[in-house]
N, CA and C atoms as a LAMMPS dump frame, in Angstrom:
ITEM: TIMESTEP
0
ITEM: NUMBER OF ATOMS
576
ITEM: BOX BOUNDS ff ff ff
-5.0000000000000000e+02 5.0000000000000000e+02
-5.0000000000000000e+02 5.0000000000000000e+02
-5.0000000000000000e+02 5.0000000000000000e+02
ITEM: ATOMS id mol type element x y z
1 1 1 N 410.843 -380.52 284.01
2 1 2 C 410.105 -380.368 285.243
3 1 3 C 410.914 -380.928 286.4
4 2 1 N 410.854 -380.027 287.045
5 2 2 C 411.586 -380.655 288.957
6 2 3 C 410.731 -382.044 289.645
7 3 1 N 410.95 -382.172 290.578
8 3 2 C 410.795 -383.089 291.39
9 3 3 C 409.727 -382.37 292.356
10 4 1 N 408.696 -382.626 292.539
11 4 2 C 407.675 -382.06 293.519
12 4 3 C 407.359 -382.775 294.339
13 5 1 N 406.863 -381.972 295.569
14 5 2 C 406.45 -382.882 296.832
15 5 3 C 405.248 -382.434 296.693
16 6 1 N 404.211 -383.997 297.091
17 6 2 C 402.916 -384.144 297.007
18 6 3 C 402.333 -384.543 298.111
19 7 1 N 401.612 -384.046 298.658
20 7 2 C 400.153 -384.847 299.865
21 7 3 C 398.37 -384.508 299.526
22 8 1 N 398.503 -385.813 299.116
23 8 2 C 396.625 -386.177 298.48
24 8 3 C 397.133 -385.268 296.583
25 9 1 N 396.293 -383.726 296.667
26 9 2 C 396.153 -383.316 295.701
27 9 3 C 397.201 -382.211 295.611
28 10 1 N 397.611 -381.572 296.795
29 10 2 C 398.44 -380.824 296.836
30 10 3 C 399.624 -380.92 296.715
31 11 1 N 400.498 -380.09 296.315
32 11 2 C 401.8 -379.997 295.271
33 11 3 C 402.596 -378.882 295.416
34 12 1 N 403.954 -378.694 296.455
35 12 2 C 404.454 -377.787 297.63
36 12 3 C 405.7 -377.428 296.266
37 13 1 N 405.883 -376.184 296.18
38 13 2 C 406.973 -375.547 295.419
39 13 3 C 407.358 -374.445 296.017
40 14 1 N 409.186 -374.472 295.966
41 14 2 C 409.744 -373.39 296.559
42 14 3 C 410.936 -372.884 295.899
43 15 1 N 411.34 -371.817 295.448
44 15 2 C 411.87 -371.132 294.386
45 15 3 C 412.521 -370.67 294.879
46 16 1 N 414.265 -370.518 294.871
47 16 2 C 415.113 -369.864 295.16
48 16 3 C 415.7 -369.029 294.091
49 17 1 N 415.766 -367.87 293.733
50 17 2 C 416.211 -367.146 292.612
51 17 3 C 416.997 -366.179 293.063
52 18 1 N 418.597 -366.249 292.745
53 18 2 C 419.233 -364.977 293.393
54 18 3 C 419.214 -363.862 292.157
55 19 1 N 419.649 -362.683 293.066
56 19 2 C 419.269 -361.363 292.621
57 19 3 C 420.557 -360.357 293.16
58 20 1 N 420.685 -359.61 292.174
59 20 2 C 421.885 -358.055 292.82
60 20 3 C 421.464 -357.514 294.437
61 21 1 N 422.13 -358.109 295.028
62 21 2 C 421.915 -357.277 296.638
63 21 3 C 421.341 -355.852 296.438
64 22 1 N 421.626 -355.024 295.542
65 22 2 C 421.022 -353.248 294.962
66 22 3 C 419.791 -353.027 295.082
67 23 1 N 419.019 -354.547 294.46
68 23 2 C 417.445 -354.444 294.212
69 23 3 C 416.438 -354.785 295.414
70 24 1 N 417.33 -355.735 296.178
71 24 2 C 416.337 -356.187 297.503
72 24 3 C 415.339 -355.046 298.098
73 25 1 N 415.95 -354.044 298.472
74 25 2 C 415.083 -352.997 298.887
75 25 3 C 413.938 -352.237 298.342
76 26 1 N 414.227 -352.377 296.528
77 26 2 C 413.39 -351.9 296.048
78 26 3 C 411.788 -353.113 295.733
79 27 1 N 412.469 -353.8 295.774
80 27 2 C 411.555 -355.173 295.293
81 27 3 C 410.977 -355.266 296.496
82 28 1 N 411.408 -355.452 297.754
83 28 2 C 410.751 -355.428 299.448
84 28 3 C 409.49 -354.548 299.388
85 29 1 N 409.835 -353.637 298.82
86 29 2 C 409.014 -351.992 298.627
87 29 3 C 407.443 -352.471 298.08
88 30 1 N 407.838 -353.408 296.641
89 30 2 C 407.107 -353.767 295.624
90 30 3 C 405.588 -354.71 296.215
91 31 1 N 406.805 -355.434 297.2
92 31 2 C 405.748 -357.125 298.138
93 31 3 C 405.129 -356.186 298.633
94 32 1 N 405.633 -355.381 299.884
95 32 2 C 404.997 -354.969 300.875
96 32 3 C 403.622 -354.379 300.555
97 33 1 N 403.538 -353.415 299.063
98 33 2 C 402.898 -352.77 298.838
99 33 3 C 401.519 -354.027 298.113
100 34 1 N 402.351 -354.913 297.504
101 34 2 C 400.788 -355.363 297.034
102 34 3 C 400.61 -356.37 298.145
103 35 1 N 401.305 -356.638 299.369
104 35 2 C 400.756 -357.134 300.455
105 35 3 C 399.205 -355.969 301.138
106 36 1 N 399.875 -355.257 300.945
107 36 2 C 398.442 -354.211 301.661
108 36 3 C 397.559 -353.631 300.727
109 37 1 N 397.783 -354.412 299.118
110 37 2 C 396.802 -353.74 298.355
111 37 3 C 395.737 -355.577 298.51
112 38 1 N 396.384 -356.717 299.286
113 38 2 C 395.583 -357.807 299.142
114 38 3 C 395.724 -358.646 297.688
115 39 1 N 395.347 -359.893 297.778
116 39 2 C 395.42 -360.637 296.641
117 39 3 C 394.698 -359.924 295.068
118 40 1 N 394.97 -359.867 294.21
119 40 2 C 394.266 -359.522 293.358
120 40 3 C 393.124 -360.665 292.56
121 41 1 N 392.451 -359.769 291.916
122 41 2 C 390.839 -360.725 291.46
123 41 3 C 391.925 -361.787 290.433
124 42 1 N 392.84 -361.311 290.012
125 42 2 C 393.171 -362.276 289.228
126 42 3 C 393.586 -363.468 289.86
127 43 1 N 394.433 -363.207 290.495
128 43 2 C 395.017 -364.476 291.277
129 43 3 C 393.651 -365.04 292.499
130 44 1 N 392.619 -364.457 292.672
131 44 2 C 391.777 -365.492 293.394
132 44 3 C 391.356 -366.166 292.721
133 45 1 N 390.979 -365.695 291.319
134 45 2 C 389.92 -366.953 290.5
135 45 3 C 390.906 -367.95 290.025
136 46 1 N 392.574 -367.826 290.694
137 46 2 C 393.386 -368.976 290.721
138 46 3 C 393.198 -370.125 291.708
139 47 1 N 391.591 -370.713 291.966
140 47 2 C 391.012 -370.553 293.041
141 47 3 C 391.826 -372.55 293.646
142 48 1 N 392.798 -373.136 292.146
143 48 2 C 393.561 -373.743 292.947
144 48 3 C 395.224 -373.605 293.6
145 49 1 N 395.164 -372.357 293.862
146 49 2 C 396.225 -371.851 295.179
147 49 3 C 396.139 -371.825 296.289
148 50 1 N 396.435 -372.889 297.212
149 50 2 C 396.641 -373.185 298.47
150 50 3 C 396.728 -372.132 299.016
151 51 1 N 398.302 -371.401 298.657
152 51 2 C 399.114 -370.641 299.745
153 51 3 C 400.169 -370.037 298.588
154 52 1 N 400.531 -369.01 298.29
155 52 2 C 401.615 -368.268 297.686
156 52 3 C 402.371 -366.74 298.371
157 53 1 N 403.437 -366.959 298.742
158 53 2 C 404.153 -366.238 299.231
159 53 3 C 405.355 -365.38 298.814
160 54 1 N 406.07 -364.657 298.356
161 54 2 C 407.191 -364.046 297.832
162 54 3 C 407.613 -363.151 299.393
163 55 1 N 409.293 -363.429 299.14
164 55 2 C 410.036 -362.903 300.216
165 55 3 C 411.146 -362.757 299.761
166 56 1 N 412.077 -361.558 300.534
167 56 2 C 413.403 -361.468 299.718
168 56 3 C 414.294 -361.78 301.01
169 57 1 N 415.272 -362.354 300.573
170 57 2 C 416.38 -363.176 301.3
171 57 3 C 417.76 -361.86 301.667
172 58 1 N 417.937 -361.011 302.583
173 58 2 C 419.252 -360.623 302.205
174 58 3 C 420.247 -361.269 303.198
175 59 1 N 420.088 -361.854 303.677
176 59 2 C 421.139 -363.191 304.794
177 59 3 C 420.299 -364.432 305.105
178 60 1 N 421.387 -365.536 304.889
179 60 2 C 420.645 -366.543 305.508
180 60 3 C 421.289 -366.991 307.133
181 61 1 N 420.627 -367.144 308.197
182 61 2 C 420.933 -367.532 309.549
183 61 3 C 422.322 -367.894 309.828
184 62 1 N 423.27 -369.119 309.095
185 62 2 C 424.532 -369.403 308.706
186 62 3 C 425.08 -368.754 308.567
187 63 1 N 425.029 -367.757 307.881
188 63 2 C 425.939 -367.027 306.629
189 63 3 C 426.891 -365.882 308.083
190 64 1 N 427.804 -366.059 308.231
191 64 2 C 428.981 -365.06 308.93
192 64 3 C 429.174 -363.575 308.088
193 65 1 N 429.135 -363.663 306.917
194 65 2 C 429.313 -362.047 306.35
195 65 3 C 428.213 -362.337 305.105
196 66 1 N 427.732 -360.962 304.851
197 66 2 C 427.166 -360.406 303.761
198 66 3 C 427.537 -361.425 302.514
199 67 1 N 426.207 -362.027 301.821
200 67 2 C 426.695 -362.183 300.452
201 67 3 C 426.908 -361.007 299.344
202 68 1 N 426.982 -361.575 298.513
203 68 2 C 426.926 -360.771 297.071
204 68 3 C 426.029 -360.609 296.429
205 69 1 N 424.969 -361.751 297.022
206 69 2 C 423.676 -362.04 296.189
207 69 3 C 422.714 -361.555 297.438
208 70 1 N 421.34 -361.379 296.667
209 70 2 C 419.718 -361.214 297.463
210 70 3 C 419.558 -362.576 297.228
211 71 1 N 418.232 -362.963 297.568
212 71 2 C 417.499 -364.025 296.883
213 71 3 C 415.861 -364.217 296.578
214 72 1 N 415.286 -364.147 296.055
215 72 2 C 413.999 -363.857 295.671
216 72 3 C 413.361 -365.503 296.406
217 73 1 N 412.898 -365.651 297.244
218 73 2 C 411.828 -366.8 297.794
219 73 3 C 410.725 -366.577 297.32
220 74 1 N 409.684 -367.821 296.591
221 74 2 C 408.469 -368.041 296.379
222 74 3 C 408.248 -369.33 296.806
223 75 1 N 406.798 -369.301 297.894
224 75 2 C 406.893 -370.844 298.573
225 75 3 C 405.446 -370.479 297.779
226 76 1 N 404.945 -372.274 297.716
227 76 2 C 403.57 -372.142 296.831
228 76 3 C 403.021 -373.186 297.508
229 77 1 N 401.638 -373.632 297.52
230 77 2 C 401.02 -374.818 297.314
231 77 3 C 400.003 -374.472 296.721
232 78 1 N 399.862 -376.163 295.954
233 78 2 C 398.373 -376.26 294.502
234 78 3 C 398.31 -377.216 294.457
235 79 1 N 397.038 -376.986 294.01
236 79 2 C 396.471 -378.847 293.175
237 79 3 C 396.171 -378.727 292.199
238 80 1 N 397.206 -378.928 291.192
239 80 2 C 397.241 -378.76 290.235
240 80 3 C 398.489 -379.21 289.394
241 81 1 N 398.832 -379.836 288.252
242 81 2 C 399.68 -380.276 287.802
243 81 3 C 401.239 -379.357 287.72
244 82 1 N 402.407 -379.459 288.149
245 82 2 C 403.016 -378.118 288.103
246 82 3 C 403.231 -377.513 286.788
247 83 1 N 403.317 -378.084 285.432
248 83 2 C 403.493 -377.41 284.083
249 83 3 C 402.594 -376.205 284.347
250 84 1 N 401.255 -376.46 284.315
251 84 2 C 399.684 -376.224 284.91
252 84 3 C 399.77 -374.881 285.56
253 85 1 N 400.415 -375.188 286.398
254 85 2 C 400.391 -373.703 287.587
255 85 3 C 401.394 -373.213 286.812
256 86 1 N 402.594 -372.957 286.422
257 86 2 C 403.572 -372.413 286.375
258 86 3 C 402.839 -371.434 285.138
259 87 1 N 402.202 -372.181 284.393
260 87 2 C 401.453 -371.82 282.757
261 87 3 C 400.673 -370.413 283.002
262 88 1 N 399.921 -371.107 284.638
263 88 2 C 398.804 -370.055 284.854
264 88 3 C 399.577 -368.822 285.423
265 89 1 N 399.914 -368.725 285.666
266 89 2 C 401.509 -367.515 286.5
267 89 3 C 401.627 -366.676 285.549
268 90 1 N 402.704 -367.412 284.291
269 90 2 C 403.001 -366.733 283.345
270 90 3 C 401.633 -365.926 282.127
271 91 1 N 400.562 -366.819 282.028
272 91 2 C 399.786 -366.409 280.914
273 91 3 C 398.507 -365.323 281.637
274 92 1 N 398.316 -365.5 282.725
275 92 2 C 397.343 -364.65 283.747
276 92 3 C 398.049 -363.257 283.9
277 93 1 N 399.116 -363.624 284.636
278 93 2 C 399.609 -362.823 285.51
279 93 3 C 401.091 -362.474 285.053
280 94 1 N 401.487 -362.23 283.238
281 94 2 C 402.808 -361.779 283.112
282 94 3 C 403.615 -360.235 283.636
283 95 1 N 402.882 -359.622 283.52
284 95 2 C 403.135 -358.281 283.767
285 95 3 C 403.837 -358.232 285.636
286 96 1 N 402.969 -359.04 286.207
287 96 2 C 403.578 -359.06 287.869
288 96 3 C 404.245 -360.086 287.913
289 97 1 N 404.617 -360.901 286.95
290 97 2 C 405.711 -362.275 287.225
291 97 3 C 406.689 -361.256 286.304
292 98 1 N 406.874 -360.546 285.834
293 98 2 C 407.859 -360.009 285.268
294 98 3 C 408.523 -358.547 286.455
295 99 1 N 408.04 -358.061 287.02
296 99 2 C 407.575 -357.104 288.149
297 99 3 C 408.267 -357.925 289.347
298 100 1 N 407.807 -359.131 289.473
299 100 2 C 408.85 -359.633 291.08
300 100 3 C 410.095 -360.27 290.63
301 101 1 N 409.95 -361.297 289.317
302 101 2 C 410.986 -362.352 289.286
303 101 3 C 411.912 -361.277 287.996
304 102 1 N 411.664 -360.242 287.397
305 102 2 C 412.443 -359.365 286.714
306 102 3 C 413.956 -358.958 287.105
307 103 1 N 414.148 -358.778 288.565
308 103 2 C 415.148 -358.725 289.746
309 103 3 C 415.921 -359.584 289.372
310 104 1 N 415.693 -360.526 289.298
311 104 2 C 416.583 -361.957 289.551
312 104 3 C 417.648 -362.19 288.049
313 105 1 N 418.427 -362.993 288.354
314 105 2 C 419.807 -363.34 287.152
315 105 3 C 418.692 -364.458 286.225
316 106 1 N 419.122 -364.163 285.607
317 106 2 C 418.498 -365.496 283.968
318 106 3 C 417.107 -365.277 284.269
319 107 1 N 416.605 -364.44 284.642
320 107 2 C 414.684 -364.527 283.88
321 107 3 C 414.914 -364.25 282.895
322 108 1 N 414.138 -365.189 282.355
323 108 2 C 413.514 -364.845 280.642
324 108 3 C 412.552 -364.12 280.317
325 109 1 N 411.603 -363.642 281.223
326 109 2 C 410.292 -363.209 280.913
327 109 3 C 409.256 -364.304 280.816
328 110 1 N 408.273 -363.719 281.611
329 110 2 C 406.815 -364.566 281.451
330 110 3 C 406.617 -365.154 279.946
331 111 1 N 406.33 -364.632 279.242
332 111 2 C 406.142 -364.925 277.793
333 111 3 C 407.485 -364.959 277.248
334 112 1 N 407.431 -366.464 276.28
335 112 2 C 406.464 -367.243 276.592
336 112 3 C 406.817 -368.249 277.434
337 113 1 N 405.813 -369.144 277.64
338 113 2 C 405.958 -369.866 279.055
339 113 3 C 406.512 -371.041 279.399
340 114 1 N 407.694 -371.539 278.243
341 114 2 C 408.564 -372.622 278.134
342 114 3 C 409.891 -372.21 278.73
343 115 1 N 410.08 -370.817 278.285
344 115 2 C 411.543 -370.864 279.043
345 115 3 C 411.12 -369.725 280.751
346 116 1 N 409.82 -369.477 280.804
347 116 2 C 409.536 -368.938 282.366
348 116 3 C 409.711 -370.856 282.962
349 117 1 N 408.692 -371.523 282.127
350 117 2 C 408.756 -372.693 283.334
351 117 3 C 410.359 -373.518 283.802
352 118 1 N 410.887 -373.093 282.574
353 118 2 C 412.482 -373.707 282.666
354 118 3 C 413.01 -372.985 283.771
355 119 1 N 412.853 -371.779 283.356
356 119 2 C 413.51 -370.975 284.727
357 119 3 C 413.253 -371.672 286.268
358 120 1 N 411.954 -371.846 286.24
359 120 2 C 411.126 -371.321 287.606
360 120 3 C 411.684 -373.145 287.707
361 121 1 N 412.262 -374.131 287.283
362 121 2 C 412.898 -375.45 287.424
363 121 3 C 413.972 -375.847 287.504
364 122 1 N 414.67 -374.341 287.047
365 122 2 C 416.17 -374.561 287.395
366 122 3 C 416.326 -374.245 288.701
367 123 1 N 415.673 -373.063 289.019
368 123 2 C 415.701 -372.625 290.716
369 123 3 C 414.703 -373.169 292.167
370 124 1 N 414.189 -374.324 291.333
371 124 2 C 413.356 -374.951 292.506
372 124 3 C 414.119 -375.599 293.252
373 125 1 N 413.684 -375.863 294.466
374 125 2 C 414.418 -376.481 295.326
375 125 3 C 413.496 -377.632 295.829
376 126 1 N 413.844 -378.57 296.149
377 126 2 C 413.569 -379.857 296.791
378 126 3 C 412.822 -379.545 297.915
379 127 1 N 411.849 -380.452 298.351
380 127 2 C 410.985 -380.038 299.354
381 127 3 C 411.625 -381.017 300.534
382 128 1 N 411.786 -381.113 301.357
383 128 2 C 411.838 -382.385 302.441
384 128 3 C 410.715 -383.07 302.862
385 129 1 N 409.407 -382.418 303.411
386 129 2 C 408.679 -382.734 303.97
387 129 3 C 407.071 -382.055 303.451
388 130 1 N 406.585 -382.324 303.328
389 130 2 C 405.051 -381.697 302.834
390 130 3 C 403.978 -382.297 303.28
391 131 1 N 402.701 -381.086 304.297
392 131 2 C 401.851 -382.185 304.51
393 131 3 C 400.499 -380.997 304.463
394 132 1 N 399.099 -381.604 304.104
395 132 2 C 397.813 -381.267 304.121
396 132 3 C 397.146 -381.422 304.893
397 133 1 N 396.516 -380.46 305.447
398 133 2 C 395.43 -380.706 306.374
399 133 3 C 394.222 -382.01 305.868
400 134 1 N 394.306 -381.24 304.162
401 134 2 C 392.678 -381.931 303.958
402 134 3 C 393.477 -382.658 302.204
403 135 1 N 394.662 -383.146 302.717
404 135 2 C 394.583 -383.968 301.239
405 135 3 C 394.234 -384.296 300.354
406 136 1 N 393.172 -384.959 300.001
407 136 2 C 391.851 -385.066 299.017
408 136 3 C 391.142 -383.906 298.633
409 137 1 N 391.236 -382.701 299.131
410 137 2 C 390.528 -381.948 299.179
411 137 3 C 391.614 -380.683 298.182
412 138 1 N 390.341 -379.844 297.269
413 138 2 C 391.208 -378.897 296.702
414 138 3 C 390.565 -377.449 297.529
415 139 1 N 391.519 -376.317 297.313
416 139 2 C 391.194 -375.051 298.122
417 139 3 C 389.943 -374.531 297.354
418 140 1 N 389.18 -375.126 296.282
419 140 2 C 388.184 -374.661 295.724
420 140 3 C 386.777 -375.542 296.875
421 141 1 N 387.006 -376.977 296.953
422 141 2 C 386.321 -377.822 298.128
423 141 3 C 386.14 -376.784 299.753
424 142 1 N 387.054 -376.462 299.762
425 142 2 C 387.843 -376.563 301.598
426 142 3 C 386.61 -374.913 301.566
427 143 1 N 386.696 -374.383 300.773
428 143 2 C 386.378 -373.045 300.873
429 143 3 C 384.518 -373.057 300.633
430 144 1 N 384.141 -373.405 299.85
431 144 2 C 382.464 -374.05 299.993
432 144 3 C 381.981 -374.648 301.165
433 145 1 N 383.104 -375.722 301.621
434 145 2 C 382.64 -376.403 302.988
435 145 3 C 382.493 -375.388 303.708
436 146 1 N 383.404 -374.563 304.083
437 146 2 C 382.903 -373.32 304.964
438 146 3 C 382.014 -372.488 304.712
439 147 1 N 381.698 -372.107 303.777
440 147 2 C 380.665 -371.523 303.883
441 147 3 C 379.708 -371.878 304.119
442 148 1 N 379.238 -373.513 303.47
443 148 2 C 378.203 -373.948 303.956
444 148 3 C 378.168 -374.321 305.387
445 149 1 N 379.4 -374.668 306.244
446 149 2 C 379.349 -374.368 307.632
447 149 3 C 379.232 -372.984 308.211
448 150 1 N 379.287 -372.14 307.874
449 150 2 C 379.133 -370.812 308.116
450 150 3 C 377.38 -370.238 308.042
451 151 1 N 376.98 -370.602 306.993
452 151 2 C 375.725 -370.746 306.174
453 151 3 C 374.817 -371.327 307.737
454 152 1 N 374.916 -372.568 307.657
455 152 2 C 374.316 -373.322 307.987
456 152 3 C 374.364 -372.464 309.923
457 153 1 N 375.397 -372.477 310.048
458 153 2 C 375.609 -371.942 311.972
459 153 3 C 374.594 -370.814 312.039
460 154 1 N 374.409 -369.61 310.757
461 154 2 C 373.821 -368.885 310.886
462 154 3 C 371.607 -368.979 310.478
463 155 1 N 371.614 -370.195 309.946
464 155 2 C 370.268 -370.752 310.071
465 155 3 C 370.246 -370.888 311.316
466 156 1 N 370.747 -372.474 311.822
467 156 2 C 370.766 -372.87 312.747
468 156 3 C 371.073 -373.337 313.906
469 157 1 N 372.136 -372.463 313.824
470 157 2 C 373.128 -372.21 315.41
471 157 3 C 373.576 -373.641 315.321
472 158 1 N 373.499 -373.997 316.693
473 158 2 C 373.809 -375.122 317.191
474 158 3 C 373.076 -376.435 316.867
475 159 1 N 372.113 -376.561 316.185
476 159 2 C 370.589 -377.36 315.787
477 159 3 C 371.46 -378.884 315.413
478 160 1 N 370.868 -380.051 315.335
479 160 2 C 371.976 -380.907 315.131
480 160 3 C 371.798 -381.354 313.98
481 161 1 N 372.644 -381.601 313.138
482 161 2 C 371.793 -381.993 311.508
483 161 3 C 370.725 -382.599 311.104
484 162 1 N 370.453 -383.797 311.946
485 162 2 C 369.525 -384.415 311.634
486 162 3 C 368.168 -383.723 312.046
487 163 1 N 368.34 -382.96 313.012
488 163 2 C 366.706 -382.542 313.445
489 163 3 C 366.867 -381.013 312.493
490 164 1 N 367.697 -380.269 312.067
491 164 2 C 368.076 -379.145 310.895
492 164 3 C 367.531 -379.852 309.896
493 165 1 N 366.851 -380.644 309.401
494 165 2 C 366.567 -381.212 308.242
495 165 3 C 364.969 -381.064 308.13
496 166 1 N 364.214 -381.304 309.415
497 166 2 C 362.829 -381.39 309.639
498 166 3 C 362.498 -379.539 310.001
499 167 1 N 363.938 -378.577 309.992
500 167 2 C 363.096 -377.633 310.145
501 167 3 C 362.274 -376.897 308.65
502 168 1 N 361.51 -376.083 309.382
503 168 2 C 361.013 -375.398 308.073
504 168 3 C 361.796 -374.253 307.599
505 169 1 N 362.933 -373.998 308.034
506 169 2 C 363.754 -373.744 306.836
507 169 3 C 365.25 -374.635 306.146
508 170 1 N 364.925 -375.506 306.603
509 170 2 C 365.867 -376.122 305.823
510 170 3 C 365.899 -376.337 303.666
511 171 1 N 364.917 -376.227 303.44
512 171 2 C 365.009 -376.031 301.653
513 171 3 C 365.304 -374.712 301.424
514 172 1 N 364.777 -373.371 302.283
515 172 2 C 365.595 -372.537 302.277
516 172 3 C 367.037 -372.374 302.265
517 173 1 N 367.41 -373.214 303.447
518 173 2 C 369.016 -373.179 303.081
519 173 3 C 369.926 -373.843 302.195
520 174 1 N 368.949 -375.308 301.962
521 174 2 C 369.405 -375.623 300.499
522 174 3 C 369.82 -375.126 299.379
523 175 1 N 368.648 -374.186 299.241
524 175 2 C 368.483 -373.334 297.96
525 175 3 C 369.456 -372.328 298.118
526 176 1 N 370.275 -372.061 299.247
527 176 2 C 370.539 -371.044 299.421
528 176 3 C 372.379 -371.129 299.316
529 177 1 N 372.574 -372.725 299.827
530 177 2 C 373.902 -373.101 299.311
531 177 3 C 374.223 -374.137 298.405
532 178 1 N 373.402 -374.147 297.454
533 178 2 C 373.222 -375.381 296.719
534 178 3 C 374.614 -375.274 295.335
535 179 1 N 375.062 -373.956 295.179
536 179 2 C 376.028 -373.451 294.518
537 179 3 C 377.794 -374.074 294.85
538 180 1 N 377.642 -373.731 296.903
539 180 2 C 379.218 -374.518 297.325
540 180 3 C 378.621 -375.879 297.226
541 181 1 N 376.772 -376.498 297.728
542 181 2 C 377.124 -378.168 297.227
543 181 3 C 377.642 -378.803 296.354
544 182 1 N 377.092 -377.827 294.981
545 182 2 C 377.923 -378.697 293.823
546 182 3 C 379.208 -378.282 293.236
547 183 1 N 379.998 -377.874 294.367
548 183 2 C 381.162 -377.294 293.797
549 183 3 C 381.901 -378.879 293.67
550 184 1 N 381.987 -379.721 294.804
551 184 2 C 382.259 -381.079 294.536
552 184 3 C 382.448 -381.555 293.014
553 185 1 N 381.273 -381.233 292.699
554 185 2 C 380.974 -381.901 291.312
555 185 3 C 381.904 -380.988 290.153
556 186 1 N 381.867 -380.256 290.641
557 186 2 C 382.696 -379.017 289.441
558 186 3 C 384.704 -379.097 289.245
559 187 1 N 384.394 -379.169 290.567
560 187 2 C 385.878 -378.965 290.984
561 187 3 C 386.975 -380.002 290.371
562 188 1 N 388.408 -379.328 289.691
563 188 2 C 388.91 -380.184 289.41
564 188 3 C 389.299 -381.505 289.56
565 189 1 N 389.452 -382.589 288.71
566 189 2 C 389.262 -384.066 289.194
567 189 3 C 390.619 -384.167 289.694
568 190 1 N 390.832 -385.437 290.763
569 190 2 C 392.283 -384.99 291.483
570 190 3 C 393.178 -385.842 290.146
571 191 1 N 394.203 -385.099 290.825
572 191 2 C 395.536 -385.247 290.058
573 191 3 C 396.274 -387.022 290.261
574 192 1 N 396.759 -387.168 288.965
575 192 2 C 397.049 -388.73 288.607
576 192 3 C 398.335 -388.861 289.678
């Protein structure tokens, strides 16, 4: 396992994997397209993923002439242990971790998920700096709170909590987000 950068629960990973300059275009083709097909159901009920991104590199800013190489970028954040995430990648989602990171020199293939995680550790890169809005907080938390702020604006607008409590619908709205209240309680315990 690499070296990860952490703030509160969250856990910032960024993957440099080079690739045959030949394929960049076709693989560009690949993002773009499941960029506009949207996240899939699989990867939401990955519901501790911050942020996951894939991008292909064919120059970096420095660089005076053309390399030889592409480079496959994956920036991530999770709360979640990294063995953990890397596990869930490969055993969820092999068929499209084989589909983006397939491109690249030394993949092994998703399955099985000792020499994907080796891979995905030889090509990590060091973070410098990493920071959270809501530290303590996992994207399964952050996402209930809103709704129940969302929830709640649409009971009662502007109403101020404490007098939202004496209205007569407030057990209505209880009842009505009582599912994101106890997500608290559900939600993974934070990380050691």
């Amino acid at each position: 396992m690499t070296v990860t950068a952490r703030s509160g629960r969250g856990t910032a990973l960024t993957v440099l994997s080079p690739m045959p300059r030949l394929w960049a275009g076709p693989l560009r083709l690949i993002l773009y397209v499941r960029k506009l097909l949207g996240p899939s159901r699989e990867l939401q009920q990955m519901s501790f993923i911050h942020f996951a991104h894939w991008s292909v590199i064919t120059r970096f800013p420095f660089q005076q002439r053309r390399s030889r190489y592409a480079y496959l970028l994956f920036r991530s954040d999770f709360n979640r242990d990294w063995d953990e995430y890397i596990d869930a990648f490969s055993i969820v989602i092999p068929g499209r971790m084989a589909l983006i990171w397939g491109w690249s020199y030394g993949f092994p293939g998703a399955l099985p998920t000792e020499p994907f995680r080796r891979y995905i550790g030889r090509n990590d890169l060091p973070v410098d700096h990493y920071w959270s809005a809501y530290p303590e907080s996992s994207v399964t938390e952050v996402a209930a709170a809103l709704r129940v702020r969302d929830a709640y604006r649409a009971f009662f607008g502007d109403l101020d909590p404490d007098a939202a409590q004496a209205h007569p619908q407030w057990a209505r709205f209880v009842h009505d987000v009582q599912g994101d209240l106890s997500t608290w309680e559900r939600d993974d315990a934070p990380a050691a």
